[in-house]
DSSP file (Angstrom, degrees, kcal/mol; ACC not computed):
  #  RESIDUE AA STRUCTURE BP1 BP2  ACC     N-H-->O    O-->H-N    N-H-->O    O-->H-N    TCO  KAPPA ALPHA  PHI   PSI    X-CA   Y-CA   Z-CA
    1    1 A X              0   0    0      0, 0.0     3,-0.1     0, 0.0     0, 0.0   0.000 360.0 360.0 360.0 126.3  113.5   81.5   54.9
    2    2 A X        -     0   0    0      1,-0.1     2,-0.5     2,-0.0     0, 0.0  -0.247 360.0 -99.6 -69.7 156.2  109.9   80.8   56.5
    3    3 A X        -     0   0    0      1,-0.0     2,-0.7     0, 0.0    -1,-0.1  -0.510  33.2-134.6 -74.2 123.4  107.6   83.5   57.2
    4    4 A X        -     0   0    0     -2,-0.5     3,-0.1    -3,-0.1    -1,-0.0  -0.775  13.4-127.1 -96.0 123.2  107.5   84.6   60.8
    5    5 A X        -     0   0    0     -2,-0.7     2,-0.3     1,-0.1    -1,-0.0  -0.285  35.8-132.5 -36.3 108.8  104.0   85.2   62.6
    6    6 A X        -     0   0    0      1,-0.1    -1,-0.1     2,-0.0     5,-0.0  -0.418  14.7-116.1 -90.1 159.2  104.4   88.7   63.9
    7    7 A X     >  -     0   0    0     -2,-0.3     4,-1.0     1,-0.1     5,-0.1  -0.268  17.0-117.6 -61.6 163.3  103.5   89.3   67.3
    8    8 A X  H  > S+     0   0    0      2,-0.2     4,-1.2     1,-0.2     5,-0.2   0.547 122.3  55.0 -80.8 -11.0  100.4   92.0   68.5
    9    9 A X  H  > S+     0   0    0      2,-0.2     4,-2.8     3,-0.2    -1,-0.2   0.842 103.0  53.3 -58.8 -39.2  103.4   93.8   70.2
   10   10 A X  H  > S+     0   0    0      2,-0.2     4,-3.1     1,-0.2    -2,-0.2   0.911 112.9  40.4 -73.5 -42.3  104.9   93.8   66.9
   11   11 A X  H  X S+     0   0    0     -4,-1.0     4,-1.6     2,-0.3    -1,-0.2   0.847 112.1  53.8 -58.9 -55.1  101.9   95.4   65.4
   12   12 A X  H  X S+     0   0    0     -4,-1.2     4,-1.3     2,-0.2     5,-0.4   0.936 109.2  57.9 -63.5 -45.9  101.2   97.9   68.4
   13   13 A X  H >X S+     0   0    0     -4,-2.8     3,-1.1    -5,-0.2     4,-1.1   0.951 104.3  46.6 -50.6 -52.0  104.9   98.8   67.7
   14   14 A X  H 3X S+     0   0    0     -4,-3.1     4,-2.2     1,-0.2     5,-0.4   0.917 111.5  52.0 -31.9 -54.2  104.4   99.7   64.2
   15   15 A X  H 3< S+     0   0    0     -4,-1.6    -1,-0.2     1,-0.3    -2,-0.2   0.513 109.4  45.6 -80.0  -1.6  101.8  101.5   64.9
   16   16 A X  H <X S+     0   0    0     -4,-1.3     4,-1.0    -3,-1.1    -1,-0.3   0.507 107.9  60.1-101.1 -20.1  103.5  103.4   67.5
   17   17 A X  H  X S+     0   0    0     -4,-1.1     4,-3.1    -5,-0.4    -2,-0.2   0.790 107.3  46.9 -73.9 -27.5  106.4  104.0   65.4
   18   18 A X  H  X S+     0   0    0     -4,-2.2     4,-0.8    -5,-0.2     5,-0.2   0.826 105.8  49.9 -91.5 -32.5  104.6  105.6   63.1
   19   19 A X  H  4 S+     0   0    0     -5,-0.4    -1,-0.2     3,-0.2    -2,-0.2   0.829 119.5  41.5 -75.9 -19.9  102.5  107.8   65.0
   20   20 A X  H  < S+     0   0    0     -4,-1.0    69,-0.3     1,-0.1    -2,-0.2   0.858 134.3  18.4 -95.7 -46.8  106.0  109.3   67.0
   21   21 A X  H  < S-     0   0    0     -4,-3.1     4,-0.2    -5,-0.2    -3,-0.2   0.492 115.1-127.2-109.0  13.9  108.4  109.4   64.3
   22   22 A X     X  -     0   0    0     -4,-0.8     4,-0.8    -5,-0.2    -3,-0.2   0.599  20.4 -77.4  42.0 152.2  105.7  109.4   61.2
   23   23 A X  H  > S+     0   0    0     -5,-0.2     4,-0.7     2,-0.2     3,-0.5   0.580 122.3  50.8 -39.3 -65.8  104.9  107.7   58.1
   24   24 A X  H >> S+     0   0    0      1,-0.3     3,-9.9     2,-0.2     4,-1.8   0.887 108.8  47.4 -32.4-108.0  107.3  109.2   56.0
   25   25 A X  H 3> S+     0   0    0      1,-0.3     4,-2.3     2,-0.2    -1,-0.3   0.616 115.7  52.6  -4.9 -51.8  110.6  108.6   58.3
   26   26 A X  H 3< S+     0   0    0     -4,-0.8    -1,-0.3    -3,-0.5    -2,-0.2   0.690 110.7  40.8 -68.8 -30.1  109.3  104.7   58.6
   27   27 A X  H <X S+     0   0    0     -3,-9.9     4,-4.4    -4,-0.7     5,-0.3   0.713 111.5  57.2 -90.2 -14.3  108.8  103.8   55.0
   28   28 A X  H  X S+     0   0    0     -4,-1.8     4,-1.4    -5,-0.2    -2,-0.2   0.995 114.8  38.5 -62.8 -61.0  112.0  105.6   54.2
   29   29 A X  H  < S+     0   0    0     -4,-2.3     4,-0.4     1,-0.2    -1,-0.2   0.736 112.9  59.4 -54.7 -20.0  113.7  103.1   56.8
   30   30 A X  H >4 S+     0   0    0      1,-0.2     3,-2.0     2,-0.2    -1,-0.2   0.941 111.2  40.6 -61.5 -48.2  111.3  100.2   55.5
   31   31 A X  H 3< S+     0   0    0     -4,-4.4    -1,-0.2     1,-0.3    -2,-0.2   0.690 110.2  58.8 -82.8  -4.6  112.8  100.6   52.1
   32   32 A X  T 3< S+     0   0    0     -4,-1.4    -1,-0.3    -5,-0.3    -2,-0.2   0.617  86.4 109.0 -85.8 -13.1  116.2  101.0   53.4
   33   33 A X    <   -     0   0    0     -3,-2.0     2,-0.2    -4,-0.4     5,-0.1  -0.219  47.0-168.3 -90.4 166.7  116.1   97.8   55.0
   34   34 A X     >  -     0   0    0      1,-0.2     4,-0.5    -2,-0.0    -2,-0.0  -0.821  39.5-101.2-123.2 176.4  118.1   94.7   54.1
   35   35 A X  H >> S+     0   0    0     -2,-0.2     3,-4.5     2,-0.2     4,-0.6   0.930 120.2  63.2 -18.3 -70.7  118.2   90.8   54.9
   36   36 A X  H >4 S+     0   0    0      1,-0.3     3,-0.7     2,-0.2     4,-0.3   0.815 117.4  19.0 -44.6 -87.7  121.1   91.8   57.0
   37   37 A X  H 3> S+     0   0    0      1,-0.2     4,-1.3     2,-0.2    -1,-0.3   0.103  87.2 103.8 -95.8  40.3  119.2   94.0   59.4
   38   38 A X  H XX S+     0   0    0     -3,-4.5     4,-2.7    -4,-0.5     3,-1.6   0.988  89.3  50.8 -71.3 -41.3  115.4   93.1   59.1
   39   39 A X  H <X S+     0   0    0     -3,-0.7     4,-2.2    -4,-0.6    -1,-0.2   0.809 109.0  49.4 -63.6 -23.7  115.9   91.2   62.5
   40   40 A X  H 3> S+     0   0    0     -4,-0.3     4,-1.3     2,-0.2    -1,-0.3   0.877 111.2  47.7 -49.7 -44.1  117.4   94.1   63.9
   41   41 A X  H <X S+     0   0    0     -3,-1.6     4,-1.0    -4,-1.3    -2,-0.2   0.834 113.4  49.2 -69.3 -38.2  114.4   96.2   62.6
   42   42 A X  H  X S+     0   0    0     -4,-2.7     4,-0.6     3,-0.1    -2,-0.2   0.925 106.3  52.6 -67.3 -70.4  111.9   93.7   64.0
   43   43 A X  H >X S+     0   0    0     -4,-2.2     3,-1.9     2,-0.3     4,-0.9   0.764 114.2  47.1 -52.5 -87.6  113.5   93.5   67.6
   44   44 A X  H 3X>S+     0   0    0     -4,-1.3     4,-1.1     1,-0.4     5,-1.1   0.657 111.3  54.1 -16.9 -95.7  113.3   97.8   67.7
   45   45 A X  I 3<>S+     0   0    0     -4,-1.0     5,-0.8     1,-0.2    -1,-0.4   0.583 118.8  24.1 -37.6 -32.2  110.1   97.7   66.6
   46   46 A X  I <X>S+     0   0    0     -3,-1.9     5,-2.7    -4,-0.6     4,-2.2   0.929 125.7  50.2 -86.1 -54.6  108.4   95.2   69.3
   47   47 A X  I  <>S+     0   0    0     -4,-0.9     5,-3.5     3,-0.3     6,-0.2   0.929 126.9  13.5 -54.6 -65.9  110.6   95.8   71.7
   48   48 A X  I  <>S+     0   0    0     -4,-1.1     5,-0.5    -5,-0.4    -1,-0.2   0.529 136.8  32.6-104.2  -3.2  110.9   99.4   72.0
   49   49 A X  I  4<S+     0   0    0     -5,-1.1    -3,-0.2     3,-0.1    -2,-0.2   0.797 130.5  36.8-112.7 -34.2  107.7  100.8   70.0
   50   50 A X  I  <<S+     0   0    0     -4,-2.2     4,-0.5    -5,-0.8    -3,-0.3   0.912 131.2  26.5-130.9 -58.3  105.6   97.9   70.8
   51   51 A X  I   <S+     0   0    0     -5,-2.7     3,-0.3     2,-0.1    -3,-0.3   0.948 133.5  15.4 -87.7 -53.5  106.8   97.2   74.7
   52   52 A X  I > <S+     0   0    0     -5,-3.5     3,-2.4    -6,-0.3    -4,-0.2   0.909 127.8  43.8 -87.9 -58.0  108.1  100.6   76.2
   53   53 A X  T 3 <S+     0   0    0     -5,-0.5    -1,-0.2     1,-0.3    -3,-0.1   0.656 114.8  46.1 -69.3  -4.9  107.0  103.3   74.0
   54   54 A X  T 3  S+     0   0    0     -4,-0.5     2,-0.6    -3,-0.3    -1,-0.3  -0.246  88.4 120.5-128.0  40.8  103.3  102.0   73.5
   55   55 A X    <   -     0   0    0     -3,-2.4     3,-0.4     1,-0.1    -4,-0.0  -0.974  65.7-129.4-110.7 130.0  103.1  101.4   77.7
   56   56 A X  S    S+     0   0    0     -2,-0.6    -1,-0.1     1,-0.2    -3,-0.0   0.413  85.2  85.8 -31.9 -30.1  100.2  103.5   79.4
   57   57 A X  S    S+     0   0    0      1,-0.0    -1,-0.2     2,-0.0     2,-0.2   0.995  93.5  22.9 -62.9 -60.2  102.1  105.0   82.1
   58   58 A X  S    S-     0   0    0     -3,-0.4     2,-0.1     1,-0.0    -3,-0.1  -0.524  78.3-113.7-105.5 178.6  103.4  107.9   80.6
   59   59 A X     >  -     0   0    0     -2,-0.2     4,-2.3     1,-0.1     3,-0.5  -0.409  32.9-105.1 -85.1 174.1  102.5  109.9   77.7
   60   60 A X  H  > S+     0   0    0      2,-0.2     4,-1.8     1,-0.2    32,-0.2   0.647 122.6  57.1 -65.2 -26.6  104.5  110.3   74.4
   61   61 A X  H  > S+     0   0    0      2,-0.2     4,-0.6     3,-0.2    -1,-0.2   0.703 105.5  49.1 -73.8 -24.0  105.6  113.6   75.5
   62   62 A X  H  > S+     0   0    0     -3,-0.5     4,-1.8     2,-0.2     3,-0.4   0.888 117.5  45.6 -63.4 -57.8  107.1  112.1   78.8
   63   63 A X  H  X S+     0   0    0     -4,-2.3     4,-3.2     1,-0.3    -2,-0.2   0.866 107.6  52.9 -59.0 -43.5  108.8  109.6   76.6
   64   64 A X  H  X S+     0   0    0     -4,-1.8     4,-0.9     2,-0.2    -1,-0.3   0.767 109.7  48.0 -62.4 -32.3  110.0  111.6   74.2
   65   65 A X  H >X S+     0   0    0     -4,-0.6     3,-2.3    -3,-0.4     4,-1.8   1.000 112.5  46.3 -60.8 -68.4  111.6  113.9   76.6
   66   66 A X  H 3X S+     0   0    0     -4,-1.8     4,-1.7     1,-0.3     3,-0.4   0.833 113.3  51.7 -32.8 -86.2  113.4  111.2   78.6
   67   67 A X  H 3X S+     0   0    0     -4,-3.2     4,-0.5     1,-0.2    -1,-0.3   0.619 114.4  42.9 -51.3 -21.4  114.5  109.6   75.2
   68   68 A X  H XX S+     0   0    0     -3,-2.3     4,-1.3    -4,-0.9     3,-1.2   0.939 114.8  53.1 -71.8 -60.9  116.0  113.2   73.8
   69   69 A X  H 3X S+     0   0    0     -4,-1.8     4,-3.3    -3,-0.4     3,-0.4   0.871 114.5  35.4 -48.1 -47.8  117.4  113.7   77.2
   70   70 A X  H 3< S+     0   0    0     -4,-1.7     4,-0.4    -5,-0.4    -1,-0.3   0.630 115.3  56.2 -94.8  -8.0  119.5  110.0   77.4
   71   71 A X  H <X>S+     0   0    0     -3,-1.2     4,-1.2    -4,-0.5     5,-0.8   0.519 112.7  41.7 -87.9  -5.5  120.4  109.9   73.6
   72   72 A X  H  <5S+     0   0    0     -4,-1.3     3,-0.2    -3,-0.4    -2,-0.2   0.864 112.8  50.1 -99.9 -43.3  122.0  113.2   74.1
   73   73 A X  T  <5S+     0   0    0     -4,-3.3    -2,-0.1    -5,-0.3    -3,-0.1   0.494 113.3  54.6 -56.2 -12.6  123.6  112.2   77.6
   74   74 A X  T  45S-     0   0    0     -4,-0.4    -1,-0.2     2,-0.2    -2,-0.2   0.758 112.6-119.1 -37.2 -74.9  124.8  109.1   75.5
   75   75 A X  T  <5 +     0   0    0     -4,-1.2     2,-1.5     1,-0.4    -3,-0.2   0.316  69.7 140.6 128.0  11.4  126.5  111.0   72.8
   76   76 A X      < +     0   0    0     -5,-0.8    -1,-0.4     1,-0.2     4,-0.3  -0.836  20.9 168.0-110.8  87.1  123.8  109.3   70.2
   77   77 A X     >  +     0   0    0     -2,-1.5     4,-1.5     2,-0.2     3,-0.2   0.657  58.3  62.3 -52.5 -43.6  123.4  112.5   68.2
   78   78 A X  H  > S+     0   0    0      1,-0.3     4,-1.6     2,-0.3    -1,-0.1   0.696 110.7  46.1 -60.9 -38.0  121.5  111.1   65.1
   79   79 A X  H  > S+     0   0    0      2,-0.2     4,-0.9    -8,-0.2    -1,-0.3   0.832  98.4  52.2-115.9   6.4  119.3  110.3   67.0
   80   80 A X  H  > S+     0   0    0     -4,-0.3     4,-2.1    -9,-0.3    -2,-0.3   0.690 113.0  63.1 -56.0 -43.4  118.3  113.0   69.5
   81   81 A X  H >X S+     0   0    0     -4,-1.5     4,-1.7     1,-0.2     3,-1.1   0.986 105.8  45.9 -52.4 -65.8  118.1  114.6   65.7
   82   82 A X  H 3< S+     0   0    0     -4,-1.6     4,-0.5     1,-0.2    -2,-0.3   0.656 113.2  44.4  11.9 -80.9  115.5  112.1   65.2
   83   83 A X  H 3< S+     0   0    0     -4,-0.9     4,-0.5     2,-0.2    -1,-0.2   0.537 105.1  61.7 -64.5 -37.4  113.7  112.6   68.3
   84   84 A X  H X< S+     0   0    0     -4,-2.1     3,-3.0    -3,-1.1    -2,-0.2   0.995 105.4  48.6 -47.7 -77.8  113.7  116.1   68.2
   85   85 A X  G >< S+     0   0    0     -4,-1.7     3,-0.7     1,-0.5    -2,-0.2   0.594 113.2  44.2 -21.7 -43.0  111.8  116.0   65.0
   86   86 A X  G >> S+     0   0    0     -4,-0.5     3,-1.8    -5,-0.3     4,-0.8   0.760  83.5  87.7 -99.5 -16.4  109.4  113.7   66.0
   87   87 A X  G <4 S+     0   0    0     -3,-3.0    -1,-0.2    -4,-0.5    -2,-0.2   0.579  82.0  74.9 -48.3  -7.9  108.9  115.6   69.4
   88   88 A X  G <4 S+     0   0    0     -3,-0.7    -1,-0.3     1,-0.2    -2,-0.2   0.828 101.5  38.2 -65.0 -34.4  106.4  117.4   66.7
   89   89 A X  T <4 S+     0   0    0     -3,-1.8    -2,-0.2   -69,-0.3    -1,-0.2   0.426 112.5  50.8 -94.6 -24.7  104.1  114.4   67.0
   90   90 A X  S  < S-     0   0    0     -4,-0.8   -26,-0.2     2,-0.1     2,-0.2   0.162 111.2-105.0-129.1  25.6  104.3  113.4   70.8
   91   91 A X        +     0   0    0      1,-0.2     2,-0.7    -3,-0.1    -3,-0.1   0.359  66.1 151.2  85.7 -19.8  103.4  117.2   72.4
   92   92 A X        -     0   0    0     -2,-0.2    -1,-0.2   -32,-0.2    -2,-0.1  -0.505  32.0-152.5-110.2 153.1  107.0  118.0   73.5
   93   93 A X        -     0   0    0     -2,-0.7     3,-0.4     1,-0.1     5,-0.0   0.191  24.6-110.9 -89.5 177.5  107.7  121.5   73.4
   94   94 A X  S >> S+     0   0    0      1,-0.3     4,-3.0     2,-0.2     3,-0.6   0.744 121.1  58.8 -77.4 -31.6  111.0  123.4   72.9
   95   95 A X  T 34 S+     0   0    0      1,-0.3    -1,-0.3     2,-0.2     4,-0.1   0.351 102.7  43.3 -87.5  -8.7  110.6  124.2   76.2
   96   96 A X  T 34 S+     0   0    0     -3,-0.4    -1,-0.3     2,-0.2    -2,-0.2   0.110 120.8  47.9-123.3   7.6  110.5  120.6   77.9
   97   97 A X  T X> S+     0   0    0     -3,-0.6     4,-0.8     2,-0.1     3,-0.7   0.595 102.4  55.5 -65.0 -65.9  113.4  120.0   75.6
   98   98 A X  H >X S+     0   0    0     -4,-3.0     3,-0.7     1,-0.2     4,-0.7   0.888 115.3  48.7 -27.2 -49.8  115.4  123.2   76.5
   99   99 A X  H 34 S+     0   0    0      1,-0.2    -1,-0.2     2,-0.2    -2,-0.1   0.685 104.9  50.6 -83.6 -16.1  114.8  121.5   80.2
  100  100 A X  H <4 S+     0   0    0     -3,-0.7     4,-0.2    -4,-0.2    -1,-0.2   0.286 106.6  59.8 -67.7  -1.1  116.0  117.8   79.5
  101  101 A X  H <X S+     0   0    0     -4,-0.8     4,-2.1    -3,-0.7    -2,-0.2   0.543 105.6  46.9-121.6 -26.8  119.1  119.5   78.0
  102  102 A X  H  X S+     0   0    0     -4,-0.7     4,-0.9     2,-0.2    -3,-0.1   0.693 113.0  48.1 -88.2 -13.4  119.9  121.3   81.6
  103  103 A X  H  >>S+     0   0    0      2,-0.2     4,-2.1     3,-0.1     5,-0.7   0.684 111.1  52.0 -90.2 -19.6  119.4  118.0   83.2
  104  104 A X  H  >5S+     0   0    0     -4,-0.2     4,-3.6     3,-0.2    -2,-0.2   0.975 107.3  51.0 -44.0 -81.6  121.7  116.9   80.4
  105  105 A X  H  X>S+     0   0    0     -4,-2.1     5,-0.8     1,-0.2     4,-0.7   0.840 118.3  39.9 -19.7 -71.7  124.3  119.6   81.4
  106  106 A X  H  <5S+     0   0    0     -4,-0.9    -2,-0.2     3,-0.2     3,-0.2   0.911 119.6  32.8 -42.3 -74.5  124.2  118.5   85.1
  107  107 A X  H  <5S+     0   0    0     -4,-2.1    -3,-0.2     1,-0.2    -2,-0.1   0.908 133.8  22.3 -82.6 -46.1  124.0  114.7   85.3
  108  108 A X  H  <<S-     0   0    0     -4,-3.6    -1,-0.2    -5,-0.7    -2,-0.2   0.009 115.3-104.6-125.9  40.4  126.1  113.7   82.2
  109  109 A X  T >X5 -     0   0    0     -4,-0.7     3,-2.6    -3,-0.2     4,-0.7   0.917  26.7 -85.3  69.5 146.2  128.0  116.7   81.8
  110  110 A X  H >><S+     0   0    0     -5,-0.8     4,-1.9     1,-0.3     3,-1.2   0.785 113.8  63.9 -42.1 -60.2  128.1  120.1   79.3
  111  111 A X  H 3> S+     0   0    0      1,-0.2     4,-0.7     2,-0.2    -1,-0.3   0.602 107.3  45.6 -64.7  11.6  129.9  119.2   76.6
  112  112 A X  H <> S+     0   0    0     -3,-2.6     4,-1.2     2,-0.1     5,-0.2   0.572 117.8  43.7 -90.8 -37.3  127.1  116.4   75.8
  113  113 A X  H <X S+     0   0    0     -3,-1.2     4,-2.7    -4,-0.7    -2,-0.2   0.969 114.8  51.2 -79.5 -42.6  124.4  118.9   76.4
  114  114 A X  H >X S+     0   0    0     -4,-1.9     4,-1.6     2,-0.2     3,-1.2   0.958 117.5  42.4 -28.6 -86.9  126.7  121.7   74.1
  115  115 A X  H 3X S+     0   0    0     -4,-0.7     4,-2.6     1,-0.3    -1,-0.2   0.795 116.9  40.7 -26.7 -73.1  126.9  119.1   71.5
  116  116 A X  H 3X S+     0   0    0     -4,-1.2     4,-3.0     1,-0.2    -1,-0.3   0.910 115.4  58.0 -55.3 -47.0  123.0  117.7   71.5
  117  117 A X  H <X S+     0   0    0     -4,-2.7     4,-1.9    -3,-1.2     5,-0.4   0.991 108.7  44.9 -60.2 -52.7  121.9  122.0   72.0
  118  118 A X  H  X S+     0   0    0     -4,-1.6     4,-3.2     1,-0.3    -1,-0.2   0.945 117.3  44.5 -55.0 -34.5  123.9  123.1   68.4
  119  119 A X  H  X S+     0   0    0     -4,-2.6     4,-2.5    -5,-0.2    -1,-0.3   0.974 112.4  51.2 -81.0 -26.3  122.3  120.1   66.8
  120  120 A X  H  X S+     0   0    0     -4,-3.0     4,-1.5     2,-0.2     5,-0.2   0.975 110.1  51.2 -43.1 -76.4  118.6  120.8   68.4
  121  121 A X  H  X S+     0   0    0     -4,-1.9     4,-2.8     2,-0.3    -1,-0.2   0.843 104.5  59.3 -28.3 -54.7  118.8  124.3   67.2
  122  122 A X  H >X S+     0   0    0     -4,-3.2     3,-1.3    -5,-0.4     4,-1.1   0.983 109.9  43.4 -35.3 -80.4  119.6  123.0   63.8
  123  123 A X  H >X S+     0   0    0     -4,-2.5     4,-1.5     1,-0.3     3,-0.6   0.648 106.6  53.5 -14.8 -67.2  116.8  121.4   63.8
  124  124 A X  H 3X S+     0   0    0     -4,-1.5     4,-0.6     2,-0.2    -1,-0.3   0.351 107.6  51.0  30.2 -55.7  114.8  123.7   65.1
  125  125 A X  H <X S+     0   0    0     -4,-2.8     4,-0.6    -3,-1.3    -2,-0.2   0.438 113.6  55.0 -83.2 -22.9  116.0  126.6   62.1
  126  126 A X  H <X S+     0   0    0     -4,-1.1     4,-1.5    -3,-0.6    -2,-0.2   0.916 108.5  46.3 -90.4 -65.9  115.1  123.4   59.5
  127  127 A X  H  X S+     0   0    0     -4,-1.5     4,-2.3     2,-0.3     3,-0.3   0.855 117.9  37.6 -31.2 -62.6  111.5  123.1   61.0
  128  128 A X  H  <>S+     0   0    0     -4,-0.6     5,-1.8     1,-0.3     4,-0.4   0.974 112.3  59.2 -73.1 -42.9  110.4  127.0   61.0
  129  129 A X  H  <5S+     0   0    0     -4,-0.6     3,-0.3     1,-0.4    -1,-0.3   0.705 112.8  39.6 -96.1 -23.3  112.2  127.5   57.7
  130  130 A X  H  <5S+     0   0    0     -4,-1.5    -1,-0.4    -3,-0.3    -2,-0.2   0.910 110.9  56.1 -57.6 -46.9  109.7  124.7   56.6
  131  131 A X  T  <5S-     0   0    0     -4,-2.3    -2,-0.2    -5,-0.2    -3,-0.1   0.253 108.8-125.9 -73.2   1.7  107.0  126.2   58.5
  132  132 A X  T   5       0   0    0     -4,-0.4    -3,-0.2    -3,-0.3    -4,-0.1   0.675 360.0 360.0  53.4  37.9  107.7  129.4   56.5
  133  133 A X      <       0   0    0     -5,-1.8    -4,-0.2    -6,-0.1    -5,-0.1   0.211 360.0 360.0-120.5 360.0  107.9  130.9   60.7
C-alpha cells in the first residue's frame, strides 16, 4: 500500500489530540492500532481533532463540556470516561461537568445522566486517589 501525504489538518489534529487527551492515552491507541482500523484512526484524527476540536471559536473547556455532555446523552460511556479524564487538560472543572450532567438529566433524560454521574465519580475517586487528595 502507497504512503499517503497527510494533510496539515491531519497534523493540527494530532497535535490537538494530544494536548486534550495526552501523550500517554495516544501512543497507547497508536500501538493498539491495526491495518484494519488505521483509516478509521486517520478520519478521527483530521476530522474531529484537526477540523472541530482545533477550531478557534471556542475553547477546549467549551468543547470538552459539550462533548461529556452528548456522549453521556448518547449512552457512549467509555467515552465520557475518556473525556472526563482529559477534562484535566482542557480547564473543565467538576463543576462545569456537574452542570452538563443536569442539562443531561433534562434534555435526554435521567437515567443517561444516572448512568454517565456513577461513572464520572469513578473517575473522579481514580484521579484524587492518584493525586494522593
Amino acid at each position: 500500500m502507497a504512503e499517503v501525504m497527510k494533510s496539515s489538518r491531519y497534523a493540527e489534529g494530532v497535535a490537538t489530540r494530544r494536548a486534550v487527551l495526552g501523550s500517554e492515552h495516544v501512543d497507547r491507541a497508536d500501538a493498539a492500532q491495526t491495518n484494519f482500523d488505521t483509516p478509521f484512526q486517520e478520519l478521527i484524527t483530521e476530522a474531529a481533532w484537526g477540523h472541530v476540536w482545533s477550531r478557534p471559536n471556542w475553547s477546549r473547556r467549551e468543547r470538552s463540556i459539550v462533548t461529556i455532555a452528548l456522549l453521556a446523552a448518547l449512552g457512549h460511556y467509555d467515552e465520557v470516561v475518556m473525556h472526563v479524564r482529559a477534562a484535566v487538560n482542557t480547564g473543565a472543572t467538576r463543576e462545569d461537568i456537574r452542570e452538563a450532567m443536569l442539562h443531561v438529566a433534562i434534555y435526554a433524560g435521567v437515567p443517561a445522566a444516572n448512568h454517565a454521574i456513577k461513572l464520572i465519580k469513578q473517575v473522579y475517586t481514580e484521579i484524587d486517589r492518584m493525586a494522593g487528595t
